[in-house]
N, C-alpha and C positions, 0 to 999 in steps of 0.2 A: 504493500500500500504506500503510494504519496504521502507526505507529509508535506510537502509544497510543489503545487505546480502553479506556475507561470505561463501564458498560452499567446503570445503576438501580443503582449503588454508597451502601449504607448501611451507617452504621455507628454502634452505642449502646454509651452508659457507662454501667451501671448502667440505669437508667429514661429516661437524659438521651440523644436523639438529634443525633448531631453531625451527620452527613450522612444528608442525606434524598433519597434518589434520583436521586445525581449522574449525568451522562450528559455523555459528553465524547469529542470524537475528534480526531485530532490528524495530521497528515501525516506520512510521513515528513521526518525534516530542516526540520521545521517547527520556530520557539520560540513558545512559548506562556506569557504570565505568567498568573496566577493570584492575582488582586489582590481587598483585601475587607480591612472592620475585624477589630481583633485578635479570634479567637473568632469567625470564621464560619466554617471549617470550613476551610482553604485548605491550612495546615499537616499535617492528619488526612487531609486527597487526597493530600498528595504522601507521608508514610508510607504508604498504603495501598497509592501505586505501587512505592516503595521496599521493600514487604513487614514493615516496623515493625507497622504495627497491619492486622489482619484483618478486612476486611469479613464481615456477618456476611450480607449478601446484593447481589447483584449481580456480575456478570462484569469482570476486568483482565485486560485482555490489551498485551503488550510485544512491540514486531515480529511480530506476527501469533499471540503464543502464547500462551495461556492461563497466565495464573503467579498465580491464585488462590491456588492451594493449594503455590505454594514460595516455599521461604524465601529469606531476603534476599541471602545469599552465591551464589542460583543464580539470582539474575533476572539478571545480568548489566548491572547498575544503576551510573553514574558519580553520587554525592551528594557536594555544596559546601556547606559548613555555613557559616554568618555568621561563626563564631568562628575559621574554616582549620582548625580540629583538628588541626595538625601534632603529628609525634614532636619533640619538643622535642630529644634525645638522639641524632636522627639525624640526616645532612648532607641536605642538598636534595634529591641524586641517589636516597639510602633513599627518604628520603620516597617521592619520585615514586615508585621502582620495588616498594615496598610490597605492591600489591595485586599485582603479577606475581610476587614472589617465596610469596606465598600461594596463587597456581597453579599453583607451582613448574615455571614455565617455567624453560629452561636459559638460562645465565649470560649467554652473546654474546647472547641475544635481547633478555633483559633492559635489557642495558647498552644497544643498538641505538635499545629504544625507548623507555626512560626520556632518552635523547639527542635523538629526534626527537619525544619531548612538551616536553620545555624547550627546544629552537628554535620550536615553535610560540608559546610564548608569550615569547621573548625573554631567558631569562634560561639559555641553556647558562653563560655566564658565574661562575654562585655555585654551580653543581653542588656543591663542594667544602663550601661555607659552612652554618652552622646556622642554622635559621629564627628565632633571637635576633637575628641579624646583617641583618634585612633589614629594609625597608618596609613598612609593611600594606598597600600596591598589590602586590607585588614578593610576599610571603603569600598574598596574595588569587589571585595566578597559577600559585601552587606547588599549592595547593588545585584549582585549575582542572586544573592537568597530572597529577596522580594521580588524577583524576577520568577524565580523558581516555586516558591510556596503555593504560588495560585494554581499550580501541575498545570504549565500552559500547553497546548498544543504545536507550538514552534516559539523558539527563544532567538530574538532578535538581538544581534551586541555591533552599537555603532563605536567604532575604536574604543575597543573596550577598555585596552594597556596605554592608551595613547597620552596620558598625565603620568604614569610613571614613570618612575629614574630605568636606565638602562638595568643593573642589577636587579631591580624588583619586577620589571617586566621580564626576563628571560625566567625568572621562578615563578610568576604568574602565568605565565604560559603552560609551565609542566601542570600546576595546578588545574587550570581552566580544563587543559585538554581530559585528564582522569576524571573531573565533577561532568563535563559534558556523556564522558562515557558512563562513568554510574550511573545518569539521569537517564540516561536513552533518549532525553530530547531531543528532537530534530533543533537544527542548531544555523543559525545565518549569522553570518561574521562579516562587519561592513571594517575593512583594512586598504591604508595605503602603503601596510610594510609590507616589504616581499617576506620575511623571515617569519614576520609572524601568520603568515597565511598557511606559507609552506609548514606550519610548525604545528601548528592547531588542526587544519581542516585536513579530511578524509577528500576533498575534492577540491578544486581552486577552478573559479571560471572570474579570465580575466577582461574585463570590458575598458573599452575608448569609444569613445563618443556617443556615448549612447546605446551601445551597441556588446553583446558578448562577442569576442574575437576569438576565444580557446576556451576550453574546459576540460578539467582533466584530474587523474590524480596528482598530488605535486609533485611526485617523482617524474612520471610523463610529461608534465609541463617544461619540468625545469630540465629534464635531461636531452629530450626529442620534441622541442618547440615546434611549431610547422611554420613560424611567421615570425621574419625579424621585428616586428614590434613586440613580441610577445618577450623572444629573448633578450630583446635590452631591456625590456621591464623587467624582465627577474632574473635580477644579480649583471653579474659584470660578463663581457662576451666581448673574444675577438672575431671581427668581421671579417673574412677576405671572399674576394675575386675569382674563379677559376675558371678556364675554359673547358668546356667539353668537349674536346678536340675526336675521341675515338669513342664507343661504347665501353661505358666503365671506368672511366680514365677521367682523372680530374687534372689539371696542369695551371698549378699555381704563377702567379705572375713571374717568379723568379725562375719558372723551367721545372721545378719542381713537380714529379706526375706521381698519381697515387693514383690506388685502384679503388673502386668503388665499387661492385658489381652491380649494387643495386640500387645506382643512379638512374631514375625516372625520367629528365628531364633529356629533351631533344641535345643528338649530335651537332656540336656546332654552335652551341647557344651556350652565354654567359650563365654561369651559376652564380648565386650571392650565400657561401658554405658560416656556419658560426660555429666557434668551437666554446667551452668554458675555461678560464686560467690553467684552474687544475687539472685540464685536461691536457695542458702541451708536455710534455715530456723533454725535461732535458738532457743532450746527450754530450759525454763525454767521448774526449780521442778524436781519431781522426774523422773526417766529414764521410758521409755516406750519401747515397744518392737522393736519399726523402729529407735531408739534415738542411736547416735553413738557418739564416745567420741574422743578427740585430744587434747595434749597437747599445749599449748598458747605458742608461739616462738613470736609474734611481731603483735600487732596492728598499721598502719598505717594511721594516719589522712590527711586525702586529701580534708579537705573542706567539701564537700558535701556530701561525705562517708567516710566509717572507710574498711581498710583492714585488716581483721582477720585472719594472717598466724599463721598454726595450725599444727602438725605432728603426724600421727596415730600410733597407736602400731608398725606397721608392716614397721616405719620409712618413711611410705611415704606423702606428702606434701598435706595439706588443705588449702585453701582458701575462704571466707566467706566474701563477700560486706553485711556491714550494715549502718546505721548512729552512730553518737559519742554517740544520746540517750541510744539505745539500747545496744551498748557494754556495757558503763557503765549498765545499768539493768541487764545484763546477769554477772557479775563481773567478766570483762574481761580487766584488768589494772594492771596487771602484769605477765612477762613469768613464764609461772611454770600453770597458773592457768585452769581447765578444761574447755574446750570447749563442750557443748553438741546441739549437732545439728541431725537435719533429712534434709535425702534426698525425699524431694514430688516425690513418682515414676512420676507420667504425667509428672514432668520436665526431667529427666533422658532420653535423645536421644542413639538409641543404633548406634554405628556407625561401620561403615564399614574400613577396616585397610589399 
């Protein structure tokens, strides 16, 4: 069963078309982000699901029901704002049990399950305490559990991490992703990080202009893109050139030929191929016939990798994820100094413009 479908969903401001015939479906108990630059439409989908703004064509439907035409208090909809939008003037326990007390459930149920949404997320503990008095991880979870209390039918999270420090958002992640799993909630995640899409959701469908452009799991997105917009959205990516001179045969600008067998596109025709950093392979010794060269502009240590920005004859820009071992082994510790690397054809994606 659906837990969200989306059906040729549009929606205009004025003259200006935000969403142009979105089309999305969604599992039960699935999460799903919805990643895409500021102003492509990401934020206008999940209102639409929320019931904020009204398509002015196309079908929503939530657990199998048509909720076009209701409004927001009757989708039965859990939304997490980036900012927690708590009641400042009430204790933890209000909060959470807020939207139960506006379906004016009776009191013991209330208290029951405003109890058993703050053990879900860890904090029965500050039940008592005002949302002045807490963390913005410790916010972020309170926001979560009155999202959750009401057992909604799909749980809506617009940047959910996006106020916290870097540290507290890489641990609200691990978090977010296990409470999503224990709830079985079907799950929408409104994200402009690539990291945090890829890290959370079971699926990532990325939109520009209005428009879904890919969808996929995030491993399939990030590893075998089909579209270079897709791969420079997520993460870092080198571009090159090749011609298809023979069947199978890719011949990089510098003369460089790789095999490709299962190159689709017409003999004779430009390819536009991406690879990811960590994917170039540097090699030691002497040059070999796939081995290509770039001059060392700036190694970058970042801890856990080395970035090896590199610039080809033809002026245009390399990049190479290794660790600090292996630069030093390859004698790459000062600008000036040769880069020799190979491109593993199987990583080379050819992509679409």
């Amino acid at each position: 069963m659906a837990g969200l479908e989306l059906e040729a969903v549009r929606v205009w401001i004025g003259n200006h078309e935000i969403l142009k015939g979105v089309d999305l479906n969604v599992a039960k108990g699935e999460c799903l982000a919805l990643l895409g630059p500021s102003g492509c439409g990401k934020t206008t989908t999940l209102r639409v699901i929320a019931g904020f703004t009204k398509a002015q064509q196309g079908q929503v439907r939530v657990a199998g029901r048509n909720v076009a035409d209701t409004p927001p208090n009757k989708r039965n909809v859990g939304l997490v704002f980036q900012d927690y939008a708590l009641f400042p003037h009430m204790t933890i326990a209000e909060n959470v049990g807020y939207g139960l007390r506006m379906r004016r459930l009776p009191k013991a149920e209330i208290a029951s399950r405003v109890s058993e949404a703050l053990a879900m997320v860890q904090l029965e503990h500050v039940a008592e305490r005002f949302p002045a008095n807490l963390s913005g991880g410790q916010r972020q979870r309170v926001a979560l559990a009155r999202a959750l209390v009401i057992k909604p039918d799909i749980l809506l999270l617009d940047e959910p991490l996006g106020a916290l420090d870097r540290k507290l958002r890489d641990q609200m992640q691990v978090e977010l992703k296990q409470l999503q799993r224990r709830s079985g909630i079907t799950t929408i995640i409104v994200t402009h990080d690539q990291e945090e899409a890829l890290s959370l959701a079971d699926r990532v469908a990325v939109m520009f202009n209005g428009a879904i452009r890919e969808i996929g799991t995030p491993e399939v997105l990030y590893e075998t893109p089909r579209s270079r917009a897709v791969m420079d959205f997520l993460g870092t990516s080198n571009i090159v050139l090749a011609n298809l001179a023979t069947p199978g045969i890719m011949v990089l600008p510098n003369g460089v030929q790789l095999a490709r067998p299962q190159v689709l596109a017409n003999t004779g025709t430009t390819a536009t191929l991406g690879i990811r950093p960590e994917h170039v392979q540097l090699v030691a010794g002497a040059a070999s016939a796939d081995t290509m060269t770039a001059d060392l502009i700036e190694c970058v240590y970042k801890g856990g990798l080395v970035e090896v920005h590199g610039r080809l004859a033809d002026g245009s820009a390399i990049q190479i994820n290794t660790t600090a071992a292996q630069a030093a082994a390859h004698g790459l510790s000062s600008q000036g100094a040769t880069i020799r690397f190979r491109f593993p054809p199987e990583r080379l994606q050819i992509l679409a413009e």
